[in-house]
VOGU-3710 file (C-alpha; in Angstrom, 3 decimals, decimal comma):
1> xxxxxxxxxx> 1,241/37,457/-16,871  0,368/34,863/-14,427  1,801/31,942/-16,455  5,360/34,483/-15,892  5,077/35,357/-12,788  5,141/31,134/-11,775  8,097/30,832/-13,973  9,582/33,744/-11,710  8,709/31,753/-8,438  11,583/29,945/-7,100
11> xxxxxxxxxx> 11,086/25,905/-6,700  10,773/24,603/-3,011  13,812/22,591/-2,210  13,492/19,107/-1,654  13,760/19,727/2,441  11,144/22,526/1,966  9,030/19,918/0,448  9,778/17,168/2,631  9,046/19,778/5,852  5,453/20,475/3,868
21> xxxxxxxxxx> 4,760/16,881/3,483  5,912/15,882/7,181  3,170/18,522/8,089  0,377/17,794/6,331  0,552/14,162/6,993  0,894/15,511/10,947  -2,563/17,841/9,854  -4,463/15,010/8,357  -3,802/12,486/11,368  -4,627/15,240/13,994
31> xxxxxxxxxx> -8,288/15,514/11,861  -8,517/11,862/12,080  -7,973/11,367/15,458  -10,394/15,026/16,453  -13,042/12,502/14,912  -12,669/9,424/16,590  -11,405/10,456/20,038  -12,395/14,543/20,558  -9,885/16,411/21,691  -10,156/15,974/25,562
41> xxxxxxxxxx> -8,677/12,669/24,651  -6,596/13,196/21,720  -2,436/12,965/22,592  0,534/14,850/20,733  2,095/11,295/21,084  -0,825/9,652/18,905  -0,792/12,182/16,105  3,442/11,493/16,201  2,833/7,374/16,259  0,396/7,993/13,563
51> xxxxxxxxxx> 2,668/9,721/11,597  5,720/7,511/12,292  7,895/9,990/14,031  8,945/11,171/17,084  7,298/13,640/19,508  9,815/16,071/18,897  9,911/16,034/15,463  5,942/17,094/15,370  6,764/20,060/17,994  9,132/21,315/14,896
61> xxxxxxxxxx> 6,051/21,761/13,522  3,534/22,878/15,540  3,680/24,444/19,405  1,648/22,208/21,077  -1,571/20,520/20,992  -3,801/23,804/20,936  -1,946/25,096/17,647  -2,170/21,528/16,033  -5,843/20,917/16,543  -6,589/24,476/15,062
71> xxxxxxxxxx> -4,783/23,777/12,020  -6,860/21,028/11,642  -9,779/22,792/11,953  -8,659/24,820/9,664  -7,782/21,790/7,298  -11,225/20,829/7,821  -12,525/24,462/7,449  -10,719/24,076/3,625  -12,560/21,272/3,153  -15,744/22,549/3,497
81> xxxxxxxxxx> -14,902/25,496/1,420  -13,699/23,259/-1,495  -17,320/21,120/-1,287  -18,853/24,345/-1,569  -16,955/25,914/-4,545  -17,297/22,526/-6,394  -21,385/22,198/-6,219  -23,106/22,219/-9,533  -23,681/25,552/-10,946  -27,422/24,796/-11,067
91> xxxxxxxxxx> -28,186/23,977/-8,235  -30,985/26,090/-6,832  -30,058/27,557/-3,271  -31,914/24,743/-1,121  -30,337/21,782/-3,013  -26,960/23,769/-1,869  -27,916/23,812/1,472  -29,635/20,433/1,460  -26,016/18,973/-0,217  -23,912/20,939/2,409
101> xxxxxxxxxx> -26,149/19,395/4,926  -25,899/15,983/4,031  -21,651/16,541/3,714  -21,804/17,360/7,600  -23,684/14,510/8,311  -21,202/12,109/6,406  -18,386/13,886/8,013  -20,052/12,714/11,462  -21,342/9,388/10,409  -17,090/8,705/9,111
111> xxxxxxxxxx> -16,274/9,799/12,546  -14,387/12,598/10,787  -13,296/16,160/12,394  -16,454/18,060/12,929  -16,689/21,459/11,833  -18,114/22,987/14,989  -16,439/21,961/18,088  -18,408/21,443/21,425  -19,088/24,945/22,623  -17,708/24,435/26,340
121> xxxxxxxxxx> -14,520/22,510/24,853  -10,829/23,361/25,306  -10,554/23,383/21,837  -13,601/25,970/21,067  -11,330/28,018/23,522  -8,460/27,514/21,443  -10,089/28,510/18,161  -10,934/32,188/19,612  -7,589/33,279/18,952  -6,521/31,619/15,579
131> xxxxxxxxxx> -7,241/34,174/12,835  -6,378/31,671/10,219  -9,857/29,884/11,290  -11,990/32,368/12,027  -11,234/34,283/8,779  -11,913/31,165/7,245  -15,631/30,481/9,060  -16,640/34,249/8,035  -15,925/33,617/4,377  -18,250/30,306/5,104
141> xxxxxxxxxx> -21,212/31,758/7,149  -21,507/34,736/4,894  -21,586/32,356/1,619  -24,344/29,924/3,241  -26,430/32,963/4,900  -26,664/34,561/0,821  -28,028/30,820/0,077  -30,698/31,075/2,960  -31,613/34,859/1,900  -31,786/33,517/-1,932
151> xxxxxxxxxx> -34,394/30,299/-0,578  -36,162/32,616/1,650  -36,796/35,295/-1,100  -38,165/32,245/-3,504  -40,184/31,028/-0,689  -38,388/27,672/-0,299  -37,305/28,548/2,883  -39,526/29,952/6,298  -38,868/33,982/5,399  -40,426/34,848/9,211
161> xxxxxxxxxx> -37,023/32,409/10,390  -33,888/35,239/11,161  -30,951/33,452/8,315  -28,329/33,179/11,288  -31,053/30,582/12,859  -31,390/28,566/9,729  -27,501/28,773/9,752  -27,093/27,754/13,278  -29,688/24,803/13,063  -28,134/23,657/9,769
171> xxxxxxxxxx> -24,375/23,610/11,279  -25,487/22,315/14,386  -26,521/18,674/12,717  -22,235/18,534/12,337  -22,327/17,688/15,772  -25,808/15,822/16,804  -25,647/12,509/18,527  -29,203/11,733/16,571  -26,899/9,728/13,922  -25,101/7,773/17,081
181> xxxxxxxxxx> -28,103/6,705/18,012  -29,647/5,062/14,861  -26,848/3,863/14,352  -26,847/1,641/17,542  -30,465/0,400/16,536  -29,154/-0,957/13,568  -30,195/1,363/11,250  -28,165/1,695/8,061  -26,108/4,793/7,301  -28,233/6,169/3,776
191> xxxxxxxxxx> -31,217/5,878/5,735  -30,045/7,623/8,470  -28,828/10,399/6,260  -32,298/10,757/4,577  -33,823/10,986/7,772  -31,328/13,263/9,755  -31,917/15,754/6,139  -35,524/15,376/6,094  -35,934/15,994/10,357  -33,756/19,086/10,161
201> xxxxxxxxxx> -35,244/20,743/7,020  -38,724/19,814/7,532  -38,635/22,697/10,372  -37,028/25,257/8,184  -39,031/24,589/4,840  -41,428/26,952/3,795  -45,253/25,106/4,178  -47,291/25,024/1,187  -49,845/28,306/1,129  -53,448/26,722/2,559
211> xxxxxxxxxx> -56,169/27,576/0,001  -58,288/30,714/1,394  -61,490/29,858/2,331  -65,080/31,410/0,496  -66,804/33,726/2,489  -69,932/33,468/0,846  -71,487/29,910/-0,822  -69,610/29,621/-3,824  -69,076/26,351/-6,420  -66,364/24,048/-4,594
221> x> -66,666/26,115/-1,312
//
């Protein structure tokens, strides 16, 4: 029935696909240029030189430069959500969270789009009101809080911890200038990573149970 129902779906045109093209190539410079300027800085007329087109050409596309930046979010948003559905089936729930950590800590370290703007940004403001990513950062933070809830009930993770503050702590590594600042002492990126993981989890890890201690003299008391 599916395999009929795309047979029943009319073909884009070749301008409808052109006009899709045009604006995911606009989408994937705006996330470029998020990373390695913010958005503060960011211009409409950088995205368009990017591209190769004219200012007015992108504004066929999108608004202005509060309704491009949050469909790159979203873009980014999709990204995420893509890592996630293609993790190993196997992987017990901390690995997931250990992997999704370390793919928000490349995304910083390739000066790429981070997935939690700053909090007192324009573009944090501008994100309030598109549904597109908020919907999409619900389906997120409810998949990663099961993940906590399944380490905390196996004791990997600290059960006495609330799961939004695990959440919070492990999303909040997107944006930490920790990585900056190795960086700048020469440090190379893999070892950063290992010890960006290791700093953030260590915290959140469950400790080892201490042996309980004899109340009376007993053999290796």
């Amino acid at each position: 029935m599916a395999f009929m129902n795309t047979l029943s779906q009319p073909r884009p045109s070749f301008k409808e696909q052109m006009h899709r093209a045009r604006e995911d190539a606009i989408v994937e410079a705006a996330c470029r240029l998020l990373g390695e300027k913010g958005f503060e800085t960011m211009t409409v007329d950088e995205v368009a030189c990017a591209v190769g087109i004219a200012k007015a050409s992108l504004y066929k596309h999108f608004a202005g430069k509060d309704d491009l930046c949050a469909a790159a979010m979203v873009h980014v948003v999709g990204r995420l959500q893509r890592f996630l559905d293609e993790l190993p089936e196997g992987l017990q729930a901390l690995q997931r969270l250990q992997a999704l950590l370390r793919w928000l800590l490349e995304l910083q370290l390739g000066d790429e789009t981070p997935l939690l703007p700053s909090r007192n940004s324009a573009l944090a403001q501008a994100l309030r009101t598109c549904d597109a990513y908020r919907a999409s950062m619900e389906e997120v933070h409810a998949r990663i809080l099961g993940w906590i809830a399944e380490a905390q009930a196996a004791a990997q993770l600290r059960r006495e911890l609330p799961p939004e503050v695990i959440l919070c702590a492990l999303l909040a590594r997107s944006t930490d200038p920790m990585l900056a600042m190795l960086r700048e002492r020469g440090h190379g990126d893999a070892q950063i990573l290992d010890w960006a993981v290791a700093t953030c989890l260590g915290g959140l890890v469950s400790a080892p149970a201490a042996p309980e201690r004899c109340s009376w003299p007993a053999p290796g008391c």
